[in-house]
C-alpha positions as CSV (number, residue, x, y, z in Angstrom):
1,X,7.3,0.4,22.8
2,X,6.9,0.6,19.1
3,X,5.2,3.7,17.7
4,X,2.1,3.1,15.1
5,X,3.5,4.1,11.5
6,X,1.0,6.2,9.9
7,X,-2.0,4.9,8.8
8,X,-5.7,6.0,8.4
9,X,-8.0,5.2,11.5
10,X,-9.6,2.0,11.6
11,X,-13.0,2.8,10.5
12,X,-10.9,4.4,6.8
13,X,-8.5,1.4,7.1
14,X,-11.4,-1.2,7.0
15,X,-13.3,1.0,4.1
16,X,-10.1,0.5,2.0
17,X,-10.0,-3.2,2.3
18,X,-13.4,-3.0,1.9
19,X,-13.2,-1.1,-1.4
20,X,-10.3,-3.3,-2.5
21,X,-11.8,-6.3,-1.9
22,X,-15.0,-5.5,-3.8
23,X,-13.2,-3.7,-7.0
24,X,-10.2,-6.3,-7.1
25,X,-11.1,-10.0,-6.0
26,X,-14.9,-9.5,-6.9
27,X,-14.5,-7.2,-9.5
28,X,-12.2,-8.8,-11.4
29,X,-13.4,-12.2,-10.1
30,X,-9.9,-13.4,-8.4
31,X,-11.3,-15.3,-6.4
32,X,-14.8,-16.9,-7.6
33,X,-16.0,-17.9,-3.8
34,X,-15.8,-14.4,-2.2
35,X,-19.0,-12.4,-3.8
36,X,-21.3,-14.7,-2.6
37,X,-19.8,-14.2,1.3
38,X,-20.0,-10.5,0.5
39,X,-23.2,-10.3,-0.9
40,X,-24.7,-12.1,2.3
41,X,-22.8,-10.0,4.4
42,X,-20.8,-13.3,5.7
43,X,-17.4,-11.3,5.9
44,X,-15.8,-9.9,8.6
45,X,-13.4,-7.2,8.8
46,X,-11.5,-6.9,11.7
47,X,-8.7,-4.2,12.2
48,X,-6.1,-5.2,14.3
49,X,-4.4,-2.4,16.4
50,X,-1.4,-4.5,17.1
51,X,2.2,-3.2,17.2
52,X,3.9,-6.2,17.6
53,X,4.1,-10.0,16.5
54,X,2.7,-11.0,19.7
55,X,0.3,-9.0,19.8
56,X,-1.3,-10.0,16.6
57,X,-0.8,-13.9,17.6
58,X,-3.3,-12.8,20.6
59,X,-5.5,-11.1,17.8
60,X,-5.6,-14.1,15.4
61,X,-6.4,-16.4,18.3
62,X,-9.5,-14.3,19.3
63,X,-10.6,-14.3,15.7
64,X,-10.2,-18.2,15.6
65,X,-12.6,-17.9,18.5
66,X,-14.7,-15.9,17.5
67,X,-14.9,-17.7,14.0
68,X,-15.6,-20.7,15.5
69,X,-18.3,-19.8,18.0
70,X,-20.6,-17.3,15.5
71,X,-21.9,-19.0,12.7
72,X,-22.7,-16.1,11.2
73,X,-19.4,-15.6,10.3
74,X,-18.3,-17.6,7.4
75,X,-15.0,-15.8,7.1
76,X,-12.1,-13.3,8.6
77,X,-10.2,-10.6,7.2
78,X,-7.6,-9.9,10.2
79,X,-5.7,-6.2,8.8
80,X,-2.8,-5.3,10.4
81,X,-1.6,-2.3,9.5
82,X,0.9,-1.5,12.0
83,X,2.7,-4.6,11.9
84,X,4.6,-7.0,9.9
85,X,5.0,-4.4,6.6
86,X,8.0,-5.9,5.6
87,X,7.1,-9.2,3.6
88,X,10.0,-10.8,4.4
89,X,8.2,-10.8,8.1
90,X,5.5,-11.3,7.5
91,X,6.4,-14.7,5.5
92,X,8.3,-15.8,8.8
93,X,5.1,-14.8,10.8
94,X,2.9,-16.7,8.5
95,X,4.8,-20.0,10.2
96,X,3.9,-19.0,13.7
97,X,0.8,-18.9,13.0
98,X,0.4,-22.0,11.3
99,X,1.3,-23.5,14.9
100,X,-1.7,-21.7,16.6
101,X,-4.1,-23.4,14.4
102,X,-2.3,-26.4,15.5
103,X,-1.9,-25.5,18.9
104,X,-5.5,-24.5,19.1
105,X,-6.5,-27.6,17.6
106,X,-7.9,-26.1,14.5
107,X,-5.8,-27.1,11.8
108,X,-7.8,-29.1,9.2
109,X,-11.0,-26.8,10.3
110,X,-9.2,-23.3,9.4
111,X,-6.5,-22.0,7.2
112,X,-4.8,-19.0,6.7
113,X,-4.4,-17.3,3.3
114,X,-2.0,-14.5,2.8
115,X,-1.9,-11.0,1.1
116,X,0.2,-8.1,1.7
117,X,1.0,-4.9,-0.1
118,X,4.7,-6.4,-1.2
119,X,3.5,-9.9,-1.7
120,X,5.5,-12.1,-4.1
121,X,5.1,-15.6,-5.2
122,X,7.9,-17.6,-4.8
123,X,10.5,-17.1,-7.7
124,X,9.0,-13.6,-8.8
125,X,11.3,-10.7,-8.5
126,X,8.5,-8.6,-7.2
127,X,7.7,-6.8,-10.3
128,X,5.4,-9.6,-11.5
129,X,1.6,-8.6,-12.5
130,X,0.7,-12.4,-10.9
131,X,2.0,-10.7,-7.7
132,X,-0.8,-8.4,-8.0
133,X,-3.1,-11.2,-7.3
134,X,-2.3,-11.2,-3.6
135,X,-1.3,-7.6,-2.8
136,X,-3.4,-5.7,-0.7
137,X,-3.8,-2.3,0.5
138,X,-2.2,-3.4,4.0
139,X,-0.9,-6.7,5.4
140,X,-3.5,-9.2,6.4
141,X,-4.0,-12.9,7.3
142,X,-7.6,-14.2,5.5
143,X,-9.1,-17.4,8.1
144,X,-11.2,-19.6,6.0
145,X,-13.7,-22.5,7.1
146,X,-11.9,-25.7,5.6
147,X,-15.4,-27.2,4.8
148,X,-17.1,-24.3,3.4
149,X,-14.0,-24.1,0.9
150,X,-14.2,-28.1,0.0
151,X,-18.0,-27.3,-0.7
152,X,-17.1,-24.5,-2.8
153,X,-14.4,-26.0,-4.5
154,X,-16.6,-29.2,-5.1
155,X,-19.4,-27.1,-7.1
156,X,-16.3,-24.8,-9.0
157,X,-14.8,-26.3,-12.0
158,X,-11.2,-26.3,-12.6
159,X,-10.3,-24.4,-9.5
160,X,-7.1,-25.4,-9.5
161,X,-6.5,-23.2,-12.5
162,X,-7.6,-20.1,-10.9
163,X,-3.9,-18.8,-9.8
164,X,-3.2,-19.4,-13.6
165,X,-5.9,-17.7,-15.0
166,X,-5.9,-15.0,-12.6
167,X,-2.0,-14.3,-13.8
168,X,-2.7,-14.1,-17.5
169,X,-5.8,-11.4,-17.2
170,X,-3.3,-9.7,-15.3
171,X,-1.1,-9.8,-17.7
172,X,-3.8,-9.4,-20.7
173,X,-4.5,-6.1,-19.1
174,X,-2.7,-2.8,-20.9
175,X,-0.3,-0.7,-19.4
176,X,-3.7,2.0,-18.4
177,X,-5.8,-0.5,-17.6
178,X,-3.8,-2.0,-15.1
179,X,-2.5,1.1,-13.6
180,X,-5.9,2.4,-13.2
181,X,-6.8,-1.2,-11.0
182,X,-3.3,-0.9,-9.2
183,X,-2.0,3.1,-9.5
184,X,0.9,2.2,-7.5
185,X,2.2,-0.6,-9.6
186,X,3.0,0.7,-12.9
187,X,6.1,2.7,-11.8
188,X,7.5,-1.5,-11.3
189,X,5.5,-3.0,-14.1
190,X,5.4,-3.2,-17.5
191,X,2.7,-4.4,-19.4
192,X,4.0,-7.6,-21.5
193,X,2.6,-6.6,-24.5
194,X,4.7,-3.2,-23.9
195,X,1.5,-1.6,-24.6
């Protein structure tokens, strides 16, 4: 059986995330949808403790569940440390798990956004500041209510220039101001400017 790589207990794992999410995607307003869910305490973290693919496919399908029975809910974080850490994998997995949604009936009520610590948009040769945009401290597949993102969307103008606008504040950002957000990165990443 595969052995956990090392990683902090769950408890430290989901206070990372945590941290992440509130400093990153609210603090920086990536995404303009997630303080309000945050705020209202309408987020849930789950850690996984799965070592394998199929293992996390019987994870994800609990979520979608659970998601779908507790209202109180309005949205999952599924982190999964000990699996899929190569993004190359977890790209493939993404696939498979597109077919539970489908196999569960749920596709068109839930989807699955991505974010890893490696992601990279199509095209990038990793050492893109948009990258940033979905990296994460650990691998992890987002579920989100179809109908509460239409709503959102509907009262948001211009989302669909979000991913754009979140990729030139990145790349606004100095070389120290984005290696304080992301310490890990600037060893990759130079700031545009060259500043």
């Amino acid at each position: 059986m595969p052995q956990k790589n090392l990683h902090p207990a769950p408890d430290r794992v989901k206070e990372q995330v945590r941290h992440w999410l509130e400093s990153i995607v609210v603090g920086l307003n990536l995404c303009p949808f997630a303080k309000r869910e945050l705020v209202k305490d309408r987020i849930r973290f789950f850690v996984s403790e799965a070592i394998s693919e199929e293992m996390l496919i019987d994870d994800l399908e609990t979520e979608l569940v659970r998601l779908k029975q507790d209202p109180a809910i309005e949205t999952s974080l599924i982190v999964h440390p000990w699996v899929l850490e190569d993004f190359f994998e977890y790209q493939q997995f993404l696939i498979w798990a597109d077919s539970v949604l489908k196999r569960l009936g749920l596709r068109g009520t839930y989807q699955i956004a991505s974010f890893h610590p490696d992601y990279r948009f199509l095209n990038s040769a990793g050492h893109s500041r948009g990258d940033y945009t979905n990296r994460s401290p650990y691998p992890m597949l987002h579920l989100l209510c179809e109908d509460s993102l239409a709503a959102a969307i509907a009262n948001y103008p211009d989302t669909d220039k979000i991913p754009e606008r979140n990729i030139a504040y990145l790349e606004s950002l100095s070389t120290e101001q984005f290696s304080s957000l992301f310490p890990t990165a600037c060893r990759h990443i130079e700031s545009p400017s060259g500043t």
